[in-house]
PyMOL Python script that loads the backbone (N, CA, C, O; Angstrom):
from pymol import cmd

cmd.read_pdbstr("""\
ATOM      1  N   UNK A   1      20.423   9.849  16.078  1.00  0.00           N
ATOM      2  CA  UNK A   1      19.337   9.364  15.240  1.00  0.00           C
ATOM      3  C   UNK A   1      19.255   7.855  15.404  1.00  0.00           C
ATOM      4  O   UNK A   1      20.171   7.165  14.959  1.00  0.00           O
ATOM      5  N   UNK A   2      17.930   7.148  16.184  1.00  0.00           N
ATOM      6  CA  UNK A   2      18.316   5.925  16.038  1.00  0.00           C
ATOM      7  C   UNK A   2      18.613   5.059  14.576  1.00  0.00           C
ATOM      8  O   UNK A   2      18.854   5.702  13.554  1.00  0.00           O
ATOM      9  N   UNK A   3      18.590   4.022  14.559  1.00  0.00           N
ATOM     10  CA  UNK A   3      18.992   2.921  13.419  1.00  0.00           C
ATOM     11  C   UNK A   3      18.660   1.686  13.384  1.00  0.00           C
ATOM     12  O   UNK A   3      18.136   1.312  14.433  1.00  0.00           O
ATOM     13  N   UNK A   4      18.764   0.877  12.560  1.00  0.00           N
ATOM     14  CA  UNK A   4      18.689  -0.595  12.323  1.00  0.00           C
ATOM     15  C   UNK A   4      19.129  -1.569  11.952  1.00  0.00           C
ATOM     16  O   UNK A   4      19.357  -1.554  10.742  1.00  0.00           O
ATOM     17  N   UNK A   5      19.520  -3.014  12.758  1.00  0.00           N
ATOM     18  CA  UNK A   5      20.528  -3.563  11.823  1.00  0.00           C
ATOM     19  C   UNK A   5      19.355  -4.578  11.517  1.00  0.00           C
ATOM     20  O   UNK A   5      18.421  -4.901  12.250  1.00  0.00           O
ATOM     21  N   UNK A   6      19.637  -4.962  10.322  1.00  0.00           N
ATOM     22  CA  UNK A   6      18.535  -5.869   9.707  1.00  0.00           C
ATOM     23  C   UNK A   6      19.578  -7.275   8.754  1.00  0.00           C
ATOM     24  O   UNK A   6      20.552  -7.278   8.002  1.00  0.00           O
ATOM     25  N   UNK A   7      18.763  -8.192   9.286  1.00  0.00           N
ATOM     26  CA  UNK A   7      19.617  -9.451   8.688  1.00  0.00           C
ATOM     27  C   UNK A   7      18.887  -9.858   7.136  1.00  0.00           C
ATOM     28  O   UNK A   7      17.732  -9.835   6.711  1.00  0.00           O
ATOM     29  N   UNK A   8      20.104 -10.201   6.610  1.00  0.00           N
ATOM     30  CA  UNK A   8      19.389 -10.739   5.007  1.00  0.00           C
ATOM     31  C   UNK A   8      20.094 -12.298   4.995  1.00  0.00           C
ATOM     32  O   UNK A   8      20.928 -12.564   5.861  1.00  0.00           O
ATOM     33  N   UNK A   9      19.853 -12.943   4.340  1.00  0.00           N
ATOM     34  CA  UNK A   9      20.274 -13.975   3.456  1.00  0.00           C
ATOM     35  C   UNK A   9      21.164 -13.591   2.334  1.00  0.00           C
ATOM     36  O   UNK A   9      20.723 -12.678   1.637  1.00  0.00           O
ATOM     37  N   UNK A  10      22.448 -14.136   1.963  1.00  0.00           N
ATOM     38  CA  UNK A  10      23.676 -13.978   1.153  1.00  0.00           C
ATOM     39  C   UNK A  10      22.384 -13.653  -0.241  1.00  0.00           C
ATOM     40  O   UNK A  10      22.546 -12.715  -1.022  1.00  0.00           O
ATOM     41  N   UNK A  11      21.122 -14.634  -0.333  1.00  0.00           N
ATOM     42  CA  UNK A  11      20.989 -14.380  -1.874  1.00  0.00           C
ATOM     43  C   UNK A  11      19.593 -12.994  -1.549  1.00  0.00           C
ATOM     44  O   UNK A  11      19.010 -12.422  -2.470  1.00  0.00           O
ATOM     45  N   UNK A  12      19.395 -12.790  -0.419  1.00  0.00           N
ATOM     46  CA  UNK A  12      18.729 -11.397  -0.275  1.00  0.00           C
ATOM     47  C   UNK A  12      19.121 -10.531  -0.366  1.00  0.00           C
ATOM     48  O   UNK A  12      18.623  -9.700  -1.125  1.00  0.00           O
ATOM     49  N   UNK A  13      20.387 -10.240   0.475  1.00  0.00           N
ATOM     50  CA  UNK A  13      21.374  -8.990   0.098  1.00  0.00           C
ATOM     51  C   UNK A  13      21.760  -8.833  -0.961  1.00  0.00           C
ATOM     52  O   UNK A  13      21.565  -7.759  -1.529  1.00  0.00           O
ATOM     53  N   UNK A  14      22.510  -9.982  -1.632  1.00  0.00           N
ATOM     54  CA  UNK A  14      22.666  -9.478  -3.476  1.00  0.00           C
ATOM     55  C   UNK A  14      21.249  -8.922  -3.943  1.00  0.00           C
ATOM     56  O   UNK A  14      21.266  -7.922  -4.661  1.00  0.00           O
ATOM     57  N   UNK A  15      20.326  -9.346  -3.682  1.00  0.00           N
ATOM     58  CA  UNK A  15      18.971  -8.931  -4.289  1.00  0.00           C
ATOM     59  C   UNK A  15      18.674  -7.139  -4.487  1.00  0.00           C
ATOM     60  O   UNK A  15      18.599  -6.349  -5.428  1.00  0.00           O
ATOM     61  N   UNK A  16      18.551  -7.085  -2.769  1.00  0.00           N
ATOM     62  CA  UNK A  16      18.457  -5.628  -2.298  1.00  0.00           C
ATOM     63  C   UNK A  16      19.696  -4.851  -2.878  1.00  0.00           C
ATOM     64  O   UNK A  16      19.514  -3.785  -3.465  1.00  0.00           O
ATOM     65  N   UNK A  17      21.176  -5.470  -2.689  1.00  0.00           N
ATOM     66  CA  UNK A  17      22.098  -4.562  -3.288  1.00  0.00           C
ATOM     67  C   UNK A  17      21.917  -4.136  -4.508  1.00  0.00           C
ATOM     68  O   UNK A  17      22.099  -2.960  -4.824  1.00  0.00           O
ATOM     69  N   UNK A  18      21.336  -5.544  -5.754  1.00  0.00           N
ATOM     70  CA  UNK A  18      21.247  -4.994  -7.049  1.00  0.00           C
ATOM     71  C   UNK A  18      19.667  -3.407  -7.244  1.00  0.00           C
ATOM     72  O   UNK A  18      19.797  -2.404  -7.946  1.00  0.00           O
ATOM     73  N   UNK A  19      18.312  -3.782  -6.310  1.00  0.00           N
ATOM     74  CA  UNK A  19      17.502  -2.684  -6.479  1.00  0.00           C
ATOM     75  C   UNK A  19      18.685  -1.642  -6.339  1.00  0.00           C
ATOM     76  O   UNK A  19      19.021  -1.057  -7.368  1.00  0.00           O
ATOM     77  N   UNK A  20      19.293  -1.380  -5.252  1.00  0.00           N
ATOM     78  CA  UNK A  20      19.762  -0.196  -4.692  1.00  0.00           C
ATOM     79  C   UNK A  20      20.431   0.311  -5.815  1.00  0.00           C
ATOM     80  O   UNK A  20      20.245   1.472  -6.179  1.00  0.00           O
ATOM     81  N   UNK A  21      21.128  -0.388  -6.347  1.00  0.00           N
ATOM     82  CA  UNK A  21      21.859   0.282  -7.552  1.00  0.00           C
ATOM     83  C   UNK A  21      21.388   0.529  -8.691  1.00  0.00           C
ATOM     84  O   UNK A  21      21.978   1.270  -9.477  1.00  0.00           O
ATOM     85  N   UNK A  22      20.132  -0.112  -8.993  1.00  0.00           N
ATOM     86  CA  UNK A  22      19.440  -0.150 -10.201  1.00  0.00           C
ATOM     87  C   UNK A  22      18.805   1.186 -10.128  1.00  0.00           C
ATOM     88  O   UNK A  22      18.575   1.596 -11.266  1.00  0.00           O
ATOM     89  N   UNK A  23      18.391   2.118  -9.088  1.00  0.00           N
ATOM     90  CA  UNK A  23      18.248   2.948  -8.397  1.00  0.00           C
ATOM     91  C   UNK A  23      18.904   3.989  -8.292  1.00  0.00           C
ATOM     92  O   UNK A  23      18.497   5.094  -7.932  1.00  0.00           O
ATOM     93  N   UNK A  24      19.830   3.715  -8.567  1.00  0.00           N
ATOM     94  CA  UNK A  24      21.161   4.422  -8.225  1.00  0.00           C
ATOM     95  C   UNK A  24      21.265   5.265  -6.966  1.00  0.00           C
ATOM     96  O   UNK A  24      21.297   6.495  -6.912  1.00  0.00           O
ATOM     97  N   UNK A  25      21.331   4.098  -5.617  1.00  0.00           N
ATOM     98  CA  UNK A  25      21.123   4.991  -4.410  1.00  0.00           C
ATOM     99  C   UNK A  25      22.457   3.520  -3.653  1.00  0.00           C
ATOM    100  O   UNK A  25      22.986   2.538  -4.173  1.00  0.00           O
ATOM    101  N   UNK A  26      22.507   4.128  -2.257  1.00  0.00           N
ATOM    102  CA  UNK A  26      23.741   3.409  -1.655  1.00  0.00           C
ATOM    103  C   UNK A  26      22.574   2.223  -0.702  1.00  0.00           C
ATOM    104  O   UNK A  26      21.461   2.526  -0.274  1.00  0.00           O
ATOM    105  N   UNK A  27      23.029   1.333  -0.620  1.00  0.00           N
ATOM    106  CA  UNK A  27      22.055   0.501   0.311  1.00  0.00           C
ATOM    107  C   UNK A  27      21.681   1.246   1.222  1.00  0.00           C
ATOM    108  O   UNK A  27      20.453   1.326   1.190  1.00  0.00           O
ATOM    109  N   UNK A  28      22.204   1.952   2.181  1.00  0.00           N
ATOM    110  CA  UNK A  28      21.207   2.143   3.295  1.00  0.00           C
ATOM    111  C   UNK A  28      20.216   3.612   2.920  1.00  0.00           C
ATOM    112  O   UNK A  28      19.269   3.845   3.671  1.00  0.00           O
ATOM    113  N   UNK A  29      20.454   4.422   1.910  1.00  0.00           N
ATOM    114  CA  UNK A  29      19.450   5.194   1.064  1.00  0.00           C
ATOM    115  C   UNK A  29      18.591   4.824   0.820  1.00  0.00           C
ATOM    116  O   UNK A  29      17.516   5.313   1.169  1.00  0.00           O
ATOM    117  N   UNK A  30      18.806   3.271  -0.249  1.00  0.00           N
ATOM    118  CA  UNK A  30      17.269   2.583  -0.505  1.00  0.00           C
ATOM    119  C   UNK A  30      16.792   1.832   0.462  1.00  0.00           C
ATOM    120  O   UNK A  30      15.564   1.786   0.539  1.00  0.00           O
ATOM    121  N   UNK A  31      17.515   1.125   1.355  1.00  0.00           N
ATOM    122  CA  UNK A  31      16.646   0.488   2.389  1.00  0.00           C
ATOM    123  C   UNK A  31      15.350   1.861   3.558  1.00  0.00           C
ATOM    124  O   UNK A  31      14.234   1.682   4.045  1.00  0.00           O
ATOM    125  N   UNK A  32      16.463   3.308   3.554  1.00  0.00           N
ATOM    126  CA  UNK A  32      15.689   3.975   4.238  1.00  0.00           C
ATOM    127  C   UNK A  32      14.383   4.354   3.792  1.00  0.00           C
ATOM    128  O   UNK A  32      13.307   4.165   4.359  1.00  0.00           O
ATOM    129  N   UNK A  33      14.716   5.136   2.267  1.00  0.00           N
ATOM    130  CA  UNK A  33      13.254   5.199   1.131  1.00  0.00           C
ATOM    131  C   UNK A  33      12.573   4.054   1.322  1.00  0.00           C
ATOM    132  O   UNK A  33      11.553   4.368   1.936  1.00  0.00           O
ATOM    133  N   UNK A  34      12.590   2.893   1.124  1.00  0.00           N
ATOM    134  CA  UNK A  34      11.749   1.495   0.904  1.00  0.00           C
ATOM    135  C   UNK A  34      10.963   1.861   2.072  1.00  0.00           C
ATOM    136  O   UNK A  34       9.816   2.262   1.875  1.00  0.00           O
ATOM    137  N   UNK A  35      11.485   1.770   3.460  1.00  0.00           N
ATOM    138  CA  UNK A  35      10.157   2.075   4.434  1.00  0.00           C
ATOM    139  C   UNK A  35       9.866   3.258   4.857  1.00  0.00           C
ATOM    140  O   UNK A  35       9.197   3.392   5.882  1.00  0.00           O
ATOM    141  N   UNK A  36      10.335   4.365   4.114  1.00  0.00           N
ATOM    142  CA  UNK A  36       9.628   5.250   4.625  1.00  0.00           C
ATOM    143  C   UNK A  36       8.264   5.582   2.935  1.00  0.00           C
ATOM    144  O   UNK A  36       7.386   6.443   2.869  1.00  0.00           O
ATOM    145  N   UNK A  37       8.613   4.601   1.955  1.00  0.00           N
ATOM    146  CA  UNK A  37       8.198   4.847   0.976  1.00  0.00           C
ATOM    147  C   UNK A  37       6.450   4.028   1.224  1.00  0.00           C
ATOM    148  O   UNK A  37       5.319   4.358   0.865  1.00  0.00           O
ATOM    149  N   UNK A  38       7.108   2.640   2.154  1.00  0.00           N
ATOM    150  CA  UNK A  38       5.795   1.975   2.487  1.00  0.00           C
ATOM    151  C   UNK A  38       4.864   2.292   2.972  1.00  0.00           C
ATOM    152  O   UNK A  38       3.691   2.026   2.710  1.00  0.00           O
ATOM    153  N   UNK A  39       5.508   3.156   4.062  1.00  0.00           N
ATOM    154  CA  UNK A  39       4.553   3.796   5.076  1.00  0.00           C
ATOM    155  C   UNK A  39       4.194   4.926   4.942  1.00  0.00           C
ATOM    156  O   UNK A  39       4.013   5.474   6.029  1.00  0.00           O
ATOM    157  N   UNK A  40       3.903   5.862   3.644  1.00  0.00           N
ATOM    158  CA  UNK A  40       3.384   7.026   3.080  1.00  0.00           C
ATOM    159  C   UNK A  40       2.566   6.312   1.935  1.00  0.00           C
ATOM    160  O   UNK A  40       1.882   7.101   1.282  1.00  0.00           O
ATOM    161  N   UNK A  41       2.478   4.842   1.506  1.00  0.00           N
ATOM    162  CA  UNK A  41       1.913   4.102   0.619  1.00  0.00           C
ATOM    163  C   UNK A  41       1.042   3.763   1.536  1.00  0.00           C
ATOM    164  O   UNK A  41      -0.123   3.813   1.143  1.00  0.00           O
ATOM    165  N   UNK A  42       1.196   3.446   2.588  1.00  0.00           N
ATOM    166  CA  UNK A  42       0.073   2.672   3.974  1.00  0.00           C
ATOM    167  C   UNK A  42      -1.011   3.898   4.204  1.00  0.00           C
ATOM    168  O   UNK A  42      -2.231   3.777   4.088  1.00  0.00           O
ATOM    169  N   UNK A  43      -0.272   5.146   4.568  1.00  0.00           N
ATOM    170  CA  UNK A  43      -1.242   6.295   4.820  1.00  0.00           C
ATOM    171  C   UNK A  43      -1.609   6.689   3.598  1.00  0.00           C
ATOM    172  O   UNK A  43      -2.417   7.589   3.826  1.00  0.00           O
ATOM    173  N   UNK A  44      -1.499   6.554   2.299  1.00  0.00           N
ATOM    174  CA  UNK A  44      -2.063   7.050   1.264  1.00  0.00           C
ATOM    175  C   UNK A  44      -3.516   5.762   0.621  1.00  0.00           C
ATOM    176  O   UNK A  44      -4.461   5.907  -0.154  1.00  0.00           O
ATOM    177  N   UNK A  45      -3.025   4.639   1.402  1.00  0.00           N
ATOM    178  CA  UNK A  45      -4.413   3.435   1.351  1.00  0.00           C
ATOM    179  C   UNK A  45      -5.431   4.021   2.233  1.00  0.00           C
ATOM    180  O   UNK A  45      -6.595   4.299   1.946  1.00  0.00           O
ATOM    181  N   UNK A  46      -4.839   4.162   3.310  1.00  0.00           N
ATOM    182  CA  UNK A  46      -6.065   4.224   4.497  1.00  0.00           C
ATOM    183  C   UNK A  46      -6.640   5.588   4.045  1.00  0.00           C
ATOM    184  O   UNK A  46      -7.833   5.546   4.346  1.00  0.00           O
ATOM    185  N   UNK A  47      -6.266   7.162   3.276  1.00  0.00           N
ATOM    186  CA  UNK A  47      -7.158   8.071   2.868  1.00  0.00           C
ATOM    187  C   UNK A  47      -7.987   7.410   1.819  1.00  0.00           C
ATOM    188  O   UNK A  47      -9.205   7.578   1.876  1.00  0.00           O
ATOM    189  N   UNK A  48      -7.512   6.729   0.935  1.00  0.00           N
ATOM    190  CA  UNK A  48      -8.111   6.443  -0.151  1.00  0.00           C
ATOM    191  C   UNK A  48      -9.325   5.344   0.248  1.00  0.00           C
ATOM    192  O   UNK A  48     -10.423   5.360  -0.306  1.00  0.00           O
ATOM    193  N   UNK A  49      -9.094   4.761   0.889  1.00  0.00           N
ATOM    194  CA  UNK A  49     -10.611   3.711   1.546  1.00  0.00           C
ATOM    195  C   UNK A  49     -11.387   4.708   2.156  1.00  0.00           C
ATOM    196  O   UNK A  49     -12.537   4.855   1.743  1.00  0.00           O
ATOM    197  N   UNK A  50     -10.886   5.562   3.244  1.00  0.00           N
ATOM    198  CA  UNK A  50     -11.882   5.993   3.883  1.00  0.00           C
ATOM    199  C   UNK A  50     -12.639   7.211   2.950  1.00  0.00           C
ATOM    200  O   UNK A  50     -13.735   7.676   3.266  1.00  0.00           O
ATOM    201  N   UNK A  51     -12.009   7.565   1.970  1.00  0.00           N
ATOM    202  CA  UNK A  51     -12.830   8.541   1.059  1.00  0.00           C
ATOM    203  C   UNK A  51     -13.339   8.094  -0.283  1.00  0.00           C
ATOM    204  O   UNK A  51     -14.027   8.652  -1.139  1.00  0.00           O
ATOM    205  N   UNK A  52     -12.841   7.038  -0.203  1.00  0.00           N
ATOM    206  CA  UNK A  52     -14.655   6.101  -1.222  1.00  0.00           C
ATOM    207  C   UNK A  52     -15.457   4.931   0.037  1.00  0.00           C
ATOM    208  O   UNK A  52     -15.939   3.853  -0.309  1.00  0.00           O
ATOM    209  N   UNK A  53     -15.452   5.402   1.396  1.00  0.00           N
ATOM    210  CA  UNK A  53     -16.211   4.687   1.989  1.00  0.00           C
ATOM    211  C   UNK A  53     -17.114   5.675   2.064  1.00  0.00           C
ATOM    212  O   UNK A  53     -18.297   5.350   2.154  1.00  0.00           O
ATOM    213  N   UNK A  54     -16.701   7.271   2.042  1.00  0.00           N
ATOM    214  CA  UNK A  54     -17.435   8.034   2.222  1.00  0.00           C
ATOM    215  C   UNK A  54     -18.895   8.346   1.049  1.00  0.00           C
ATOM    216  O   UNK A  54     -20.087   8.549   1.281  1.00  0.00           O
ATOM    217  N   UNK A  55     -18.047   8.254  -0.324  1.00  0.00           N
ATOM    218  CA  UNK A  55     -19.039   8.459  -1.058  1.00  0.00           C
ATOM    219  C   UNK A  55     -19.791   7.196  -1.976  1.00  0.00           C
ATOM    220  O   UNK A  55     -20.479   7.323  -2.988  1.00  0.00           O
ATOM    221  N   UNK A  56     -19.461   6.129  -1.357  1.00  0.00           N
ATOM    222  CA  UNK A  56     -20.041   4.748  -1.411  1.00  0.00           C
ATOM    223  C   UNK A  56     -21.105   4.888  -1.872  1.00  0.00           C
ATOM    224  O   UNK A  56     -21.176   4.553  -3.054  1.00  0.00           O
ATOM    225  N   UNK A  57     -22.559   5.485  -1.146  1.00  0.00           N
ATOM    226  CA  UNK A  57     -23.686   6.167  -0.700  1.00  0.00           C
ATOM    227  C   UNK A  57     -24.031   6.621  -1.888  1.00  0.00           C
ATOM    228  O   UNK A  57     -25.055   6.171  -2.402  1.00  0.00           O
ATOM    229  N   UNK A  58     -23.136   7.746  -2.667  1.00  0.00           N
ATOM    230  CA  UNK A  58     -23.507   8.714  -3.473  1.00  0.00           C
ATOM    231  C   UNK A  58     -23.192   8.021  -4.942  1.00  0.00           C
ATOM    232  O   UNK A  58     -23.749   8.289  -6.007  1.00  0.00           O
ATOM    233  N   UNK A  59     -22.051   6.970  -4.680  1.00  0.00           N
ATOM    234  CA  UNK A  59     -21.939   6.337  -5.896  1.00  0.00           C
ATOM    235  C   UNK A  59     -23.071   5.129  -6.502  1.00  0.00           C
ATOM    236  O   UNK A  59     -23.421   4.891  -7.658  1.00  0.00           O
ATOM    237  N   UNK A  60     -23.446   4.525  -5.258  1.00  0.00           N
ATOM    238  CA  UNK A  60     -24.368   3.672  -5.098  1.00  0.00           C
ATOM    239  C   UNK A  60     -26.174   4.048  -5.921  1.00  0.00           C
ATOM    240  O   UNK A  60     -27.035   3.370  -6.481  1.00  0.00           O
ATOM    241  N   UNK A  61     -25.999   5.475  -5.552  1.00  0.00           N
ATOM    242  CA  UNK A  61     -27.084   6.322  -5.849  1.00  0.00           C
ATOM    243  C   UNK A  61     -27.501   6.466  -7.439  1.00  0.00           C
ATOM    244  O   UNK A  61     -28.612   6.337  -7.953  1.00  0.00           O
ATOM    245  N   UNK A  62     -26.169   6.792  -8.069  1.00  0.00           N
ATOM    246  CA  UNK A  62     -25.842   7.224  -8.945  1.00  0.00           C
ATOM    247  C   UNK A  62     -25.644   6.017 -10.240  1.00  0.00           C
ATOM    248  O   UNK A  62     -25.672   6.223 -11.453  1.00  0.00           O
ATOM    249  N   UNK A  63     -25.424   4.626  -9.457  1.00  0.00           N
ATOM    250  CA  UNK A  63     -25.160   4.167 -10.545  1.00  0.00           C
ATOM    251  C   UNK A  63     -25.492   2.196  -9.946  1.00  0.00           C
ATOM    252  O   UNK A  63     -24.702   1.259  -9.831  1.00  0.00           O
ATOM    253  N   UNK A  64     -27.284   2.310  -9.656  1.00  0.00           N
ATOM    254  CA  UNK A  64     -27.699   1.239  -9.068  1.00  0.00           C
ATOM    255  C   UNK A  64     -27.454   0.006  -9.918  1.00  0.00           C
ATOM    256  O   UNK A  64     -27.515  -0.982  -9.187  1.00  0.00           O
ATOM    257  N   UNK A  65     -27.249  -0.256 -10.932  1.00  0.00           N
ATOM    258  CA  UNK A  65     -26.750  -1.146 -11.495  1.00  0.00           C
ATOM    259  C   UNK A  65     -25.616  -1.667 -11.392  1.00  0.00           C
ATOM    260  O   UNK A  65     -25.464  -2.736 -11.983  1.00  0.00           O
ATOM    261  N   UNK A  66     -24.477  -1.112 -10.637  1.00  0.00           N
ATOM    262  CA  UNK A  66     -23.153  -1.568  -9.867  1.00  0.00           C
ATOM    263  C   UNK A  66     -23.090  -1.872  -9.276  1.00  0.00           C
ATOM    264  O   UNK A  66     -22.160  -2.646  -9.053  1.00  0.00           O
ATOM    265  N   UNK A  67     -24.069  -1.567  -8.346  1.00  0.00           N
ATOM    266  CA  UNK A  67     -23.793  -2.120  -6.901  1.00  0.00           C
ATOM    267  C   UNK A  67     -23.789  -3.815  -6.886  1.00  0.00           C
ATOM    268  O   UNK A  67     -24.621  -4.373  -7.601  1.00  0.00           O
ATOM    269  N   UNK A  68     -22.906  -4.598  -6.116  1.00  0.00           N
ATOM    270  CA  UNK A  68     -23.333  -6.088  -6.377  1.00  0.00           C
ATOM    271  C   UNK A  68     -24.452  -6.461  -5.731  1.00  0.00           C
ATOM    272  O   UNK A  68     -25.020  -5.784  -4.874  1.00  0.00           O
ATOM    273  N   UNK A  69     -24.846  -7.714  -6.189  1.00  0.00           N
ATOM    274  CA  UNK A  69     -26.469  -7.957  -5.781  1.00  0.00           C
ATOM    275  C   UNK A  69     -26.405  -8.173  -4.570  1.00  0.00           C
ATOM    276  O   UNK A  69     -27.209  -7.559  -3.868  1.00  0.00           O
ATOM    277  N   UNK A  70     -25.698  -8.859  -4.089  1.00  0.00           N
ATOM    278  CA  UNK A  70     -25.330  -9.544  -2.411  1.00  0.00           C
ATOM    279  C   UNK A  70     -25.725  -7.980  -1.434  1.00  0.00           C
ATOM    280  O   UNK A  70     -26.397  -7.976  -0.403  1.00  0.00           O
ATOM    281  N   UNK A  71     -25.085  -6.717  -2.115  1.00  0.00           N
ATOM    282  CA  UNK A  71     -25.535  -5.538  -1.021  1.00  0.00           C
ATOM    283  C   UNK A  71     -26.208  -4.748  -1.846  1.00  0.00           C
ATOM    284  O   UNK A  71     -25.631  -3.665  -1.935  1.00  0.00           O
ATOM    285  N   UNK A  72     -27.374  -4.817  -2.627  1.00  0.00           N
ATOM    286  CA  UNK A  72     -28.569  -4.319  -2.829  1.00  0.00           C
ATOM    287  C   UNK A  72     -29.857  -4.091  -2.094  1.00  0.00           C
ATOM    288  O   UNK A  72     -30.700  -3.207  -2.243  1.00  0.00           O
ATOM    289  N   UNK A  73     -29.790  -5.358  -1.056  1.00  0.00           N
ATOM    290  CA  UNK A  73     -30.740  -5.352  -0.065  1.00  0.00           C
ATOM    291  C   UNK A  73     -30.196  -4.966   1.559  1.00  0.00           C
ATOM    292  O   UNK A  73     -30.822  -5.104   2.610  1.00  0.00           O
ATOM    293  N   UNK A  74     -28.977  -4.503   1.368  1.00  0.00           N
ATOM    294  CA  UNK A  74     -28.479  -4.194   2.412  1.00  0.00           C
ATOM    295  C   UNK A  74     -27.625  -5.496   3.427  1.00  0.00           C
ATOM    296  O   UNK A  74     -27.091  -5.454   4.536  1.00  0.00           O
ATOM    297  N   UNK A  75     -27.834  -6.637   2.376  1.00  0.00           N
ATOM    298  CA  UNK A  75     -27.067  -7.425   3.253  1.00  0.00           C
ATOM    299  C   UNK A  75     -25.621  -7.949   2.748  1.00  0.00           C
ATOM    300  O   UNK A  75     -25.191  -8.089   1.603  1.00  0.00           O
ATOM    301  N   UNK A  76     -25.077  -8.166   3.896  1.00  0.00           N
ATOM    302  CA  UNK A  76     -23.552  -8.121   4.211  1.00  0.00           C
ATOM    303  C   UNK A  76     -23.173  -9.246   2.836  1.00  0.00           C
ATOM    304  O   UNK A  76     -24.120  -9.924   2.437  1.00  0.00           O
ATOM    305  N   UNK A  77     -21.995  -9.401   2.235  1.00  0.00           N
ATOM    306  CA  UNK A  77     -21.099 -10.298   1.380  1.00  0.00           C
ATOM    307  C   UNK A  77     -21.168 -11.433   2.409  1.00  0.00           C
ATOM    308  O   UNK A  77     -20.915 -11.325   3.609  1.00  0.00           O
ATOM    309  N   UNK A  78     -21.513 -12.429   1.817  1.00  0.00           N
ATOM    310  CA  UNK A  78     -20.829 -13.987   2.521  1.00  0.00           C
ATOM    311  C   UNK A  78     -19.193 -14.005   2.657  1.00  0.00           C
ATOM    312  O   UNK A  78     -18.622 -14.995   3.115  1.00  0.00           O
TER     313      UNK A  78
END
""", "prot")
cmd.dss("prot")
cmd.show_as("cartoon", "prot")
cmd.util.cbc("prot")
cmd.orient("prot")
């Protein structure tokens, strides 16, 4: 299984050591969760944009008084 060695700073590692325990997990538990936690947070952004980009349209429709004025006429935000 590959791995990682990752460098901290004396007052980073106390940092990360205290989450880990606050946690109650062993450092390299919470360091593994932390990015695999980010990167299911990253893919759970990118559904969530692209499915209110989708109904943008329908919300827009629905509730013309929200929309900001800048894209009422269809033109782009400064």
């Amino acid at each position: 299984m590959p791995s990682l060695n990752v460098s901290f700073t004396e007052e980073e590692l106390e940092g990360v050591r205290a989450a880990a325990a606050a946690e109650g997990k062993s450092l390299k538990q919470y360091l593994h969760d932390l990015g695999v936690r980010e990167m299911q947070r990253g893919l759970f952004v990118a559904g969530a944009s692209e499915w209110a980009e989708r109904l943008r349209g329908e919300f827009d429709d629905a509730f013309p008084d929200e929309v900001p004025p800048a894209e009422r006429d269809g033109a782009a935000a400064a």
